[in-house]
The first five atom37 places (N, CA, C, CB, O) and aatype in JSON, in Angstrom:
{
  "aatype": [20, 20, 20, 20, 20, 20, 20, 20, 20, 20, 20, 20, 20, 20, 20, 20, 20, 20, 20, 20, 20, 20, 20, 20, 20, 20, 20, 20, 20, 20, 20, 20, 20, 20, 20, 20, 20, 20, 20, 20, 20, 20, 20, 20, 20, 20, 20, 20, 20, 20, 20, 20, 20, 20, 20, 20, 20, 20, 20, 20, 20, 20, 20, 20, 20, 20, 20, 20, 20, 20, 20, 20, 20, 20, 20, 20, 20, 20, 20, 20, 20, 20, 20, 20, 20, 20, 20, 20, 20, 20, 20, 20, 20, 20, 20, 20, 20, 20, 20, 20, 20, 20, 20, 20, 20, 20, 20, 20, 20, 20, 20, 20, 20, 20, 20, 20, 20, 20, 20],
  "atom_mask": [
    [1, 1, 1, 1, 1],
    [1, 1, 1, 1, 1],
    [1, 1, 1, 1, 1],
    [1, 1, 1, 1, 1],
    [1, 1, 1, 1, 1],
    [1, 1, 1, 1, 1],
    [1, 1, 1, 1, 1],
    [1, 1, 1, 1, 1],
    [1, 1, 1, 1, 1],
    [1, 1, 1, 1, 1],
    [1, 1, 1, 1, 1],
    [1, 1, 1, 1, 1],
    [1, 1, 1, 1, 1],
    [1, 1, 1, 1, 1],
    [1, 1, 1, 1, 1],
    [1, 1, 1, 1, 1],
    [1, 1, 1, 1, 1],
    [1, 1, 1, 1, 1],
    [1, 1, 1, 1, 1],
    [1, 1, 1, 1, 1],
    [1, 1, 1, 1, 1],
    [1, 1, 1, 1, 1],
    [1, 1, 1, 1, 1],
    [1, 1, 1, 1, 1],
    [1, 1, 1, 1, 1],
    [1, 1, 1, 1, 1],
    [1, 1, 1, 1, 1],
    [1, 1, 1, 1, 1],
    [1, 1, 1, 1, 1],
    [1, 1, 1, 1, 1],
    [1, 1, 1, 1, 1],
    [1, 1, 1, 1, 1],
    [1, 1, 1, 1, 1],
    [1, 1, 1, 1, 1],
    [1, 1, 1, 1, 1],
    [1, 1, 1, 1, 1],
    [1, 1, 1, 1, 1],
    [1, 1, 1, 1, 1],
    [1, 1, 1, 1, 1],
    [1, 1, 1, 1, 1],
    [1, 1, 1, 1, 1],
    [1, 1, 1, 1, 1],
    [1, 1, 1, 1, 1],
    [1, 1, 1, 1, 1],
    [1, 1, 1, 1, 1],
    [1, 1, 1, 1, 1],
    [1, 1, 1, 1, 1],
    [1, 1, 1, 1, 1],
    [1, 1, 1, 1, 1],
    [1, 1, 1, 1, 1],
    [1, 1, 1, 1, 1],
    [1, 1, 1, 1, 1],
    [1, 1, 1, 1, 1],
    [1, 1, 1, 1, 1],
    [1, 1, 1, 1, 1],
    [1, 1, 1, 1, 1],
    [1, 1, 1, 1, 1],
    [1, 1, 1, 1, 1],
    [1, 1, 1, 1, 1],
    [1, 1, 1, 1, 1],
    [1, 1, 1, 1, 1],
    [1, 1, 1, 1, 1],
    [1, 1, 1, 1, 1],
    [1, 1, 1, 1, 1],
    [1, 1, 1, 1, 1],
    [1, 1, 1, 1, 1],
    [1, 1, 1, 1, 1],
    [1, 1, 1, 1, 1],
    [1, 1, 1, 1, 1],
    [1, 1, 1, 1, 1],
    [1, 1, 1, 1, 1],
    [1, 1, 1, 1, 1],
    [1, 1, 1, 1, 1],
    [1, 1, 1, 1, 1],
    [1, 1, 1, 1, 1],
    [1, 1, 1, 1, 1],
    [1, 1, 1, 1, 1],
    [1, 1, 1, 1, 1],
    [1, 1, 1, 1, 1],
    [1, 1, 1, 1, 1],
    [1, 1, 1, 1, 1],
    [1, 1, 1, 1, 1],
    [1, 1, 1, 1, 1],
    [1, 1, 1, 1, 1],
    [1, 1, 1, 1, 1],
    [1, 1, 1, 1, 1],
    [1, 1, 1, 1, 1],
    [1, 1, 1, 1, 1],
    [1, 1, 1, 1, 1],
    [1, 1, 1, 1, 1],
    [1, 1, 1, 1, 1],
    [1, 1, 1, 1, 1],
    [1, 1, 1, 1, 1],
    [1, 1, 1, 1, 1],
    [1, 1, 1, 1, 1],
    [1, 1, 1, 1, 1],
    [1, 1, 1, 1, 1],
    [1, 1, 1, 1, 1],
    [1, 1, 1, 1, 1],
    [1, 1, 1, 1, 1],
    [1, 1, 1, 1, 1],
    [1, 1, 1, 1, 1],
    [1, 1, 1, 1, 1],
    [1, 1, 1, 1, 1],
    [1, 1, 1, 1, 1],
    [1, 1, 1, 1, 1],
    [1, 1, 1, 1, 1],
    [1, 1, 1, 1, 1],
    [1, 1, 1, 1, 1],
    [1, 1, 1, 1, 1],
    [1, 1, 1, 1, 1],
    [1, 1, 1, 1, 1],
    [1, 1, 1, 1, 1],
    [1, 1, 1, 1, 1],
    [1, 1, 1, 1, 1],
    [1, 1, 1, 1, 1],
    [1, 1, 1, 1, 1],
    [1, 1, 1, 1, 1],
    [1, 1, 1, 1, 1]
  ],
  "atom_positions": [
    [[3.69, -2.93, 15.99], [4.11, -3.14, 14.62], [5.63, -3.07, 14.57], [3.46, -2.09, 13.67], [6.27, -2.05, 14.84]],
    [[6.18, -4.3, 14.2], [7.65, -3.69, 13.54], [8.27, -3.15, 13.08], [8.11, -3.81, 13.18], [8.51, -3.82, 12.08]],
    [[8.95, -2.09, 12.99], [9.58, -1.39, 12.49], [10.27, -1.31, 11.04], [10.15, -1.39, 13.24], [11.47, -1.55, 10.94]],
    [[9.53, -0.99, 9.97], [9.7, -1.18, 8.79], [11.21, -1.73, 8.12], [9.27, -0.02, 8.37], [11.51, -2.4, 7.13]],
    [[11.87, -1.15, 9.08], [13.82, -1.02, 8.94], [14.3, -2.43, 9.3], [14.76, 0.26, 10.31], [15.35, -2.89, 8.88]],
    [[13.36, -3.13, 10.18], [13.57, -4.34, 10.74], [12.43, -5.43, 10.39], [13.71, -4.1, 12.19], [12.27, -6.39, 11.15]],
    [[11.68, -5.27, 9.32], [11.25, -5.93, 8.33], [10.67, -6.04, 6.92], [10.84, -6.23, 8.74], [9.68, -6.31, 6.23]],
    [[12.1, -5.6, 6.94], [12.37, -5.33, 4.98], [11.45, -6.51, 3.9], [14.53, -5.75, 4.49], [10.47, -6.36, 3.17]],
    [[12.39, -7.77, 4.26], [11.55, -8.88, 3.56], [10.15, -8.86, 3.24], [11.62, -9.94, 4.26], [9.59, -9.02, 2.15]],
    [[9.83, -8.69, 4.03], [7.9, -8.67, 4.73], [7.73, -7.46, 4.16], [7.4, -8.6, 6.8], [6.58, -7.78, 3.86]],
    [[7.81, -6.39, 3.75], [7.56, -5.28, 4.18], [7.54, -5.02, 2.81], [8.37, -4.58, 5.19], [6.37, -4.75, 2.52]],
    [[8.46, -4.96, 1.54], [8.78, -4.54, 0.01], [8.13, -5.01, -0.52], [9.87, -4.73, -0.63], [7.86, -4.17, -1.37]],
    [[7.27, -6.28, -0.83], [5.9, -6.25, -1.49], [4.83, -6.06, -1.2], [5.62, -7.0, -1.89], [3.84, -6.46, -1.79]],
    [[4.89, -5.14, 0.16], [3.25, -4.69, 0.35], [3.41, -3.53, 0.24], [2.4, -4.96, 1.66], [2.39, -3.02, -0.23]],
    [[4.26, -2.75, 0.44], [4.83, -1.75, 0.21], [4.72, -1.33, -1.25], [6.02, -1.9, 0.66], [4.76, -0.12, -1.46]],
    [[4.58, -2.15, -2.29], [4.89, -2.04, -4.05], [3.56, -2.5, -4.68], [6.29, -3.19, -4.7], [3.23, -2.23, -5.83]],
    [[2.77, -3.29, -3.73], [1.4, -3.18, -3.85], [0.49, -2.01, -3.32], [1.01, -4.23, -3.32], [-0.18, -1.41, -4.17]],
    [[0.42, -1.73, -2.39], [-0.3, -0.7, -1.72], [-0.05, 0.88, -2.28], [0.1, -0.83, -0.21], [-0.75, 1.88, -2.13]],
    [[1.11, 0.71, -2.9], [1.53, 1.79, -3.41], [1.19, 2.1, -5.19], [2.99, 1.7, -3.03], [1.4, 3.14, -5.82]],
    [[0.59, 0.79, -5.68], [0.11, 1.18, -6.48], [-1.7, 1.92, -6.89], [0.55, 0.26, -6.92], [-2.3, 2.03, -7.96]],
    [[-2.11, 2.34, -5.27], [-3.0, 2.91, -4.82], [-3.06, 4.69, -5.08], [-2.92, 2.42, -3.53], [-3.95, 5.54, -5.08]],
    [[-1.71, 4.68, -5.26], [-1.55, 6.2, -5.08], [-1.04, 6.7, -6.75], [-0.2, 6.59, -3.67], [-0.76, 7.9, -6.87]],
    [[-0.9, 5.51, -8.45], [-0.49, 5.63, -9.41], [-1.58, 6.3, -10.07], [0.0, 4.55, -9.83], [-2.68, 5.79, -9.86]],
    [[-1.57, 7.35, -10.84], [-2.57, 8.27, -11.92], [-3.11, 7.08, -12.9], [-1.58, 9.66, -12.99], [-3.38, 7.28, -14.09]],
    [[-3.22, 5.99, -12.33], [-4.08, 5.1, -13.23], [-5.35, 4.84, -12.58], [-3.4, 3.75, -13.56], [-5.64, 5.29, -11.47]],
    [[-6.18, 4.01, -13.35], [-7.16, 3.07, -12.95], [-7.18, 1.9, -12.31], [-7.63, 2.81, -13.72], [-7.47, 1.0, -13.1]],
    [[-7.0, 1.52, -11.25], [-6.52, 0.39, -10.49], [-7.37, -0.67, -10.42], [-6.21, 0.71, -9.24], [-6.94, -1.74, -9.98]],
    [[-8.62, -0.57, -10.82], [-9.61, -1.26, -10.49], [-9.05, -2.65, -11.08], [-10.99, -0.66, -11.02], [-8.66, -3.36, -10.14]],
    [[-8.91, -3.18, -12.15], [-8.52, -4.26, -12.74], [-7.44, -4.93, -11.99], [-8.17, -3.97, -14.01], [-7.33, -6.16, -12.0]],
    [[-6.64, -4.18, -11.33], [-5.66, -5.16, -10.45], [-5.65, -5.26, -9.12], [-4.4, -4.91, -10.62], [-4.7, -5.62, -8.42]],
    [[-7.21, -4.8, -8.63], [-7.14, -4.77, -7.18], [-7.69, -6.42, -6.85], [-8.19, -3.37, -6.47], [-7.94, -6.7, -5.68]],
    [[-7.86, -7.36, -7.83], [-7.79, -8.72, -7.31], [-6.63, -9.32, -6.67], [-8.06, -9.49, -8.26], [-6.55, -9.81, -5.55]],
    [[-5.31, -9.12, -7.99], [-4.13, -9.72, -7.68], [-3.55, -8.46, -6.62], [-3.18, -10.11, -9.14], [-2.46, -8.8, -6.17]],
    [[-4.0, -7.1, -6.12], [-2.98, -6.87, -5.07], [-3.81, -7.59, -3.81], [-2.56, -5.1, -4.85], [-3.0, -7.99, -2.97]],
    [[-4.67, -7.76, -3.58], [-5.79, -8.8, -2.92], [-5.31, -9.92, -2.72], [-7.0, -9.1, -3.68], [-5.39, -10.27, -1.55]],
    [[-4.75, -10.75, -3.52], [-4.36, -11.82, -3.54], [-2.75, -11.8, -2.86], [-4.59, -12.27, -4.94], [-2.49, -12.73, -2.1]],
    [[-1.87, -10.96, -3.06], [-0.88, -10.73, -2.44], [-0.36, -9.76, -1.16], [-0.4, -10.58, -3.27], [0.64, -9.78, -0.44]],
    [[-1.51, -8.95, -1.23], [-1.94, -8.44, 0.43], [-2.49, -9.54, 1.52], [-3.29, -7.31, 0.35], [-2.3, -9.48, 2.73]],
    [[-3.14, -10.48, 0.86], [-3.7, -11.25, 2.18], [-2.9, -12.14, 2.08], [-5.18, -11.78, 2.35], [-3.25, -12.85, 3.02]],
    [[-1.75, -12.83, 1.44], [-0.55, -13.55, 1.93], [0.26, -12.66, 2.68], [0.27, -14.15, 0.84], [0.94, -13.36, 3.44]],
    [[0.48, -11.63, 2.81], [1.93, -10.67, 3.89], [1.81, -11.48, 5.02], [1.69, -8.65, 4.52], [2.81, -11.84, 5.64]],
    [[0.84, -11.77, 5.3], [0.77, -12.16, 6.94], [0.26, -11.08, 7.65], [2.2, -12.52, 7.65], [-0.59, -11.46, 8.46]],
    [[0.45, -9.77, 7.68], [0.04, -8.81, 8.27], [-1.63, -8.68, 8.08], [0.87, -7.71, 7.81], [-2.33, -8.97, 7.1]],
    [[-1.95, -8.19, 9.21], [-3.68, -8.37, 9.68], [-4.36, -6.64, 8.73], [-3.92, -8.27, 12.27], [-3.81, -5.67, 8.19]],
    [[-5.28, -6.92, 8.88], [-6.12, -5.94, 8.25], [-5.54, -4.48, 8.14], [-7.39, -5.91, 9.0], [-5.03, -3.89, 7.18]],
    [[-5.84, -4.01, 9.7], [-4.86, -3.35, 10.45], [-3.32, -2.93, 10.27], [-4.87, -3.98, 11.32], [-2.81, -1.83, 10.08]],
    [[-2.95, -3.8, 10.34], [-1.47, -3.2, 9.78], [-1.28, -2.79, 8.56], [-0.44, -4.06, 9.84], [-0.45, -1.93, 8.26]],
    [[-1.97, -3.34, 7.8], [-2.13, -3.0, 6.36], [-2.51, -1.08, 6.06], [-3.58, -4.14, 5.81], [-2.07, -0.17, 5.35]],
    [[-3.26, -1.21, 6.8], [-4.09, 0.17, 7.32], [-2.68, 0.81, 7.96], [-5.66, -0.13, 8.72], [-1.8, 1.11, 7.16]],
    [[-2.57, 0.92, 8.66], [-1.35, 1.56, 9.29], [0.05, 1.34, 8.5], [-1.2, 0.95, 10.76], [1.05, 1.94, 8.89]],
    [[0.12, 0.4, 7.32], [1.61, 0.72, 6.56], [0.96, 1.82, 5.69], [2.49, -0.73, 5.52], [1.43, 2.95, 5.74]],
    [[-0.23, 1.49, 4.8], [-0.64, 2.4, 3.76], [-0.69, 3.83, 4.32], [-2.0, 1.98, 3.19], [-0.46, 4.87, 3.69]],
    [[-1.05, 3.7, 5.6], [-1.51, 5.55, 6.24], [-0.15, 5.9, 6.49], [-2.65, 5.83, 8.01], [0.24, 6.82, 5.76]],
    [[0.86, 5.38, 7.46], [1.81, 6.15, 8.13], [3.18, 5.52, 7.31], [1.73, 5.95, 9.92], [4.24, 6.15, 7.32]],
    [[3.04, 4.27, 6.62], [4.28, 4.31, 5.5], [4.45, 5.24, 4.23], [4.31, 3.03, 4.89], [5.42, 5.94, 3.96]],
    [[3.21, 5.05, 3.49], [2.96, 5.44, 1.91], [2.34, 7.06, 2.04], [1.62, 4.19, 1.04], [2.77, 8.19, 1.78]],
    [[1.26, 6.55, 2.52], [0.5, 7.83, 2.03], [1.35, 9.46, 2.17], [-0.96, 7.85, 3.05], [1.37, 10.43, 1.41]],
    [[2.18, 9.13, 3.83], [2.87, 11.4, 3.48], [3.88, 10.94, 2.52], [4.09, 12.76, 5.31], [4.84, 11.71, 2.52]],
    [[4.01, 9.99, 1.72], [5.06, 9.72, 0.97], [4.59, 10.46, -0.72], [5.31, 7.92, 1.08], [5.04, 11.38, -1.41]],
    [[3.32, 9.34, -0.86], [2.84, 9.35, -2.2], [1.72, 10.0, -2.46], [2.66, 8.2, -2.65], [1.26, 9.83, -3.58]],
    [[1.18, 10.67, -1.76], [-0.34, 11.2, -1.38], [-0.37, 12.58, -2.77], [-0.46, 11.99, 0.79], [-1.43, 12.84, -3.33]],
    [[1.24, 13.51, -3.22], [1.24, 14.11, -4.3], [1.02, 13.18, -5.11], [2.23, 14.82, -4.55], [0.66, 13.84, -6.08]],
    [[0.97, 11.88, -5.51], [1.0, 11.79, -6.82], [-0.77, 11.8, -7.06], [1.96, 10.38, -7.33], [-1.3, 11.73, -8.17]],
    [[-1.23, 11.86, -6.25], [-3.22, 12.01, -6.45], [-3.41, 13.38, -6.54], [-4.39, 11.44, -4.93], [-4.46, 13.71, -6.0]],
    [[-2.75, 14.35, -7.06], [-2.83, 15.67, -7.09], [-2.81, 15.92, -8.39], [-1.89, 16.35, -6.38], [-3.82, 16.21, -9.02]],
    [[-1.45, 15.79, -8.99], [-1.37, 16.49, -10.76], [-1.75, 15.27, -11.75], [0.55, 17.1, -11.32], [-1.68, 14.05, -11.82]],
    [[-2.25, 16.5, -12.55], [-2.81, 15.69, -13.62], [-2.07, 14.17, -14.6], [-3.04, 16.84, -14.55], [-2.61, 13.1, -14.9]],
    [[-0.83, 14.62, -14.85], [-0.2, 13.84, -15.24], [1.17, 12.92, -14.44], [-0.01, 14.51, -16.16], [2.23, 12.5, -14.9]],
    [[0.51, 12.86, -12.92], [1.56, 12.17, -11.93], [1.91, 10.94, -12.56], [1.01, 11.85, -10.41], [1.57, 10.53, -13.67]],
    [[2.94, 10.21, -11.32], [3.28, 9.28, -11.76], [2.46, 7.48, -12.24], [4.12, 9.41, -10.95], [1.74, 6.88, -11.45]],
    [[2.76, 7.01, -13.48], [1.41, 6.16, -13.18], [2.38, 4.72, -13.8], [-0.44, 6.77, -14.29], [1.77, 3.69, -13.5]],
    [[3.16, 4.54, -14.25], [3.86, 3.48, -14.16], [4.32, 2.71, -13.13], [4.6, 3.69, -14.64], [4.71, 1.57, -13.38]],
    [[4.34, 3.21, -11.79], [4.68, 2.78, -11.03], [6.0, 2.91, -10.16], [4.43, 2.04, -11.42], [7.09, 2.81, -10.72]],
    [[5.9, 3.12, -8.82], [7.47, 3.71, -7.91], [8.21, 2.83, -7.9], [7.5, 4.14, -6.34], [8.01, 1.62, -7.8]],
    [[9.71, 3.78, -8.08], [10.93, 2.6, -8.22], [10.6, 2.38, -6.76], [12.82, 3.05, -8.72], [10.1, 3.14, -5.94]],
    [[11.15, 0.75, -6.63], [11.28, 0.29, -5.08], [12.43, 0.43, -4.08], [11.13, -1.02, -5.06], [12.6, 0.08, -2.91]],
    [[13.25, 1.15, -5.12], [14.47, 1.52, -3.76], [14.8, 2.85, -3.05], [15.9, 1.24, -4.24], [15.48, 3.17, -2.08]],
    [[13.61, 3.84, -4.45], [13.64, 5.14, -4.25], [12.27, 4.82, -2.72], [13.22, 6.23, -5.99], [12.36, 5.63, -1.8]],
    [[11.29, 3.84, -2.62], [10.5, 4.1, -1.97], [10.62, 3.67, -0.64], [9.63, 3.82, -2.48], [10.16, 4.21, 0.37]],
    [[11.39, 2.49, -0.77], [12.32, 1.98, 0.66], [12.63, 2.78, 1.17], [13.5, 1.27, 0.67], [12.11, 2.97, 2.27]],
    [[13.69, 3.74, 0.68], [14.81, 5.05, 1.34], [14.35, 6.18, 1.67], [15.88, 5.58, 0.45], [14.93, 7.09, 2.27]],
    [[12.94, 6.14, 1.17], [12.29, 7.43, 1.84], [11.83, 7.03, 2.75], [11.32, 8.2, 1.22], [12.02, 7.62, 3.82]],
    [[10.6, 5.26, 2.68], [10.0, 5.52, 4.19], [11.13, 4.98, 4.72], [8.5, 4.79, 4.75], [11.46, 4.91, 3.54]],
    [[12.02, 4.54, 5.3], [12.88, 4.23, 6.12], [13.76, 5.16, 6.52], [13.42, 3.33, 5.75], [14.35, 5.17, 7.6]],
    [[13.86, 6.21, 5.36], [14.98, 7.45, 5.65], [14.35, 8.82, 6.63], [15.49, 8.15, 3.93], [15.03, 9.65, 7.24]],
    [[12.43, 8.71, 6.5], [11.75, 9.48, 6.79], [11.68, 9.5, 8.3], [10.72, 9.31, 6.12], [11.38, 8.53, 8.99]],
    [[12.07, 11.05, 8.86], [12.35, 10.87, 10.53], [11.08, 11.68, 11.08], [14.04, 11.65, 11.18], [10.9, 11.95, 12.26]],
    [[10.19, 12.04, 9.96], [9.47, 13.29, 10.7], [8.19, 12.44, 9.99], [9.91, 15.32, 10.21], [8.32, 11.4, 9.34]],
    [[6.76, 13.23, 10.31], [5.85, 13.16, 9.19], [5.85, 14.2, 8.28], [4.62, 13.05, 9.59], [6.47, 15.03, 8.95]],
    [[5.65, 14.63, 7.47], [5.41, 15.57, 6.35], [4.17, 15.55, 6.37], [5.94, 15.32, 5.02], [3.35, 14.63, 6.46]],
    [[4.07, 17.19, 6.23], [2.77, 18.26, 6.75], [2.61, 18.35, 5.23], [3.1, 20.02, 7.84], [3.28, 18.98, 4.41]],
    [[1.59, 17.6, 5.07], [0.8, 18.21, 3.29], [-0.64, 17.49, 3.38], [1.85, 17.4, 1.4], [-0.92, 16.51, 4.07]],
    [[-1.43, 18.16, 2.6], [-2.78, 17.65, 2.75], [-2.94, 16.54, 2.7], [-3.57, 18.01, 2.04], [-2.24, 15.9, 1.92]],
    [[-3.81, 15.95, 3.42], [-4.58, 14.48, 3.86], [-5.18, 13.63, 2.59], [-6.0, 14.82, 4.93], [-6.23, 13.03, 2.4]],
    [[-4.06, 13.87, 1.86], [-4.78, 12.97, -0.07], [-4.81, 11.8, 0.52], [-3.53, 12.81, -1.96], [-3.9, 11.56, 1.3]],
    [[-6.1, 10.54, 0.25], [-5.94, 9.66, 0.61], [-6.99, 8.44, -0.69], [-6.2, 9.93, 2.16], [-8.06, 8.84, -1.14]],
    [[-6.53, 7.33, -1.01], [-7.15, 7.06, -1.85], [-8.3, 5.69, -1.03], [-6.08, 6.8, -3.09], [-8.2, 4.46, -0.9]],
    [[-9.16, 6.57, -0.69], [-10.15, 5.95, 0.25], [-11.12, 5.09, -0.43], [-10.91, 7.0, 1.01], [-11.64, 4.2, 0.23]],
    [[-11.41, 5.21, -1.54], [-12.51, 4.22, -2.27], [-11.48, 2.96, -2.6], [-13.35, 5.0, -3.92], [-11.74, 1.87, -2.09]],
    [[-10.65, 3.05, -3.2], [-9.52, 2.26, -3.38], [-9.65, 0.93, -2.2], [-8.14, 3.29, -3.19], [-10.07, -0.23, -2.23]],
    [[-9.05, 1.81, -1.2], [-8.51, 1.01, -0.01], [-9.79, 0.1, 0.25], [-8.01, 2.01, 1.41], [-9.71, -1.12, 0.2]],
    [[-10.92, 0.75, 0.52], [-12.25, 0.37, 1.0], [-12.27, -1.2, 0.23], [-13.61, 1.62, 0.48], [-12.42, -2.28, 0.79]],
    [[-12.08, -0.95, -1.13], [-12.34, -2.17, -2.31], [-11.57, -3.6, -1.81], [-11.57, -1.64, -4.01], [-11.92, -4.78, -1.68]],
    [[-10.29, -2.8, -1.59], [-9.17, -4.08, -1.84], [-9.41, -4.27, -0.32], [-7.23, -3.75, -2.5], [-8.85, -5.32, 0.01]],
    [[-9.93, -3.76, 0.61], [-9.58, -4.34, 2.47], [-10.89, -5.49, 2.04], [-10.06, -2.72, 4.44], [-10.87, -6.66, 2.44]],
    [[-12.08, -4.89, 1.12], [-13.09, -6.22, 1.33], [-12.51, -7.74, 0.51], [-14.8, -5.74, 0.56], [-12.87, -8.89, 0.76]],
    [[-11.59, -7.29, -0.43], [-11.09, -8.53, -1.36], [-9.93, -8.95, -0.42], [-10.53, -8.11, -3.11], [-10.05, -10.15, -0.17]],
    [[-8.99, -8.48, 0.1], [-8.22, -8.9, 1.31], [-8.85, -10.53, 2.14], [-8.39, -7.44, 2.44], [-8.46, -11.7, 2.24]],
    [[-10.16, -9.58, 2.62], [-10.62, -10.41, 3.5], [-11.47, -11.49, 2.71], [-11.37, -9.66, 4.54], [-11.32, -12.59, 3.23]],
    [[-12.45, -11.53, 1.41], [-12.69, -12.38, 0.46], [-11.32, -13.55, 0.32], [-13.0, -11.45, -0.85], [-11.33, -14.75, 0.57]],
    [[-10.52, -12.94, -0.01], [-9.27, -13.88, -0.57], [-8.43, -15.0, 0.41], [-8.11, -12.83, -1.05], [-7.86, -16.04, 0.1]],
    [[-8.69, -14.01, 2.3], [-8.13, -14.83, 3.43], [-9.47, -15.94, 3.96], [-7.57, -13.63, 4.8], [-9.09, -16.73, 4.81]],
    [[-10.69, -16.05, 3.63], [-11.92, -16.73, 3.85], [-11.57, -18.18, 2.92], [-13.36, -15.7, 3.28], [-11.43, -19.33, 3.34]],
    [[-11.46, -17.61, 1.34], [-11.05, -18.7, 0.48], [-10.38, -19.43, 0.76], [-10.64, -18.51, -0.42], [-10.79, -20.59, 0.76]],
    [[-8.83, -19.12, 1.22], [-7.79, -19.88, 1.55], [-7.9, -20.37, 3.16], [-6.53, -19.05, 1.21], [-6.91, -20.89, 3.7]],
    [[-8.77, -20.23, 3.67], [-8.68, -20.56, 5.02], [-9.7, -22.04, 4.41], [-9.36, -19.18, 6.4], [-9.41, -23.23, 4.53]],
    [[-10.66, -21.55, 3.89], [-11.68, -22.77, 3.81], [-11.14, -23.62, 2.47], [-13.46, -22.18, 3.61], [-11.85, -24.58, 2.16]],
    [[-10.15, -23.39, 1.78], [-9.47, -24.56, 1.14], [-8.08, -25.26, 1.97], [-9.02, -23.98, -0.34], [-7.57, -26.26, 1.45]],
    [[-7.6, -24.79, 3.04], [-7.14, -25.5, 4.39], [-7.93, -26.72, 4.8], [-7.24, -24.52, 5.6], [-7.64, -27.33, 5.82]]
  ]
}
């Protein structure tokens, strides 16, 4: 995998999608369109899996904790500069928004079937 620092372009709208996984809202209603713009990144199933686990999650994993976290959504430069600024992992419990992910990896792959067979 490339190194997040060395693919910014690629990297800030999946990053601003995937991350709206971890907002004190109800996501269900927009896990089509992050579906629809997760399976354009180019990045495979997998990597997707591995930005959300080892980019986002020791990042954003508090905001699935308090009641009234953040739910508008992370600024994108505050979220750049952390995972890119981040040299260690951060030791905090394993919050992970697993039903979520489960949903949007099957619409991922729904959405890359469509566009392959309208090719």
């Amino acid at each position: 995998m490339t190194p997040a620092a060395a693919d910014l372009l690629q990297r800030r709208p999946v990053w601003l999608a995937l991350s709206e996984l971890f907002l004190d809202t109800d996501v269900d209603a927009r896990l089509p369109s992050l579906a629809q713009s997760l399976a354009a990144s180019g990045y495979s199933e997998a990597e997707l899996d591995w930005i959300l686990r080892r980019e986002l999650q020791p990042l954003l994993q508090w905001n699935l904790v308090p009641v009234a976290g953040v739910w508008e959504g992370f600024d994108p430069e505050w979220l750049e500069q952390s995972i890119i600024g981040r040299r260690r992992r951060l030791r905090l419990p394993c919050l992970f928004p697993r039903d979520d992910w489960r949903r949007l990896a099957v619409l991922i792959r729904e959405e890359r079937e469509r566009s392959a067979a309208a090719d």
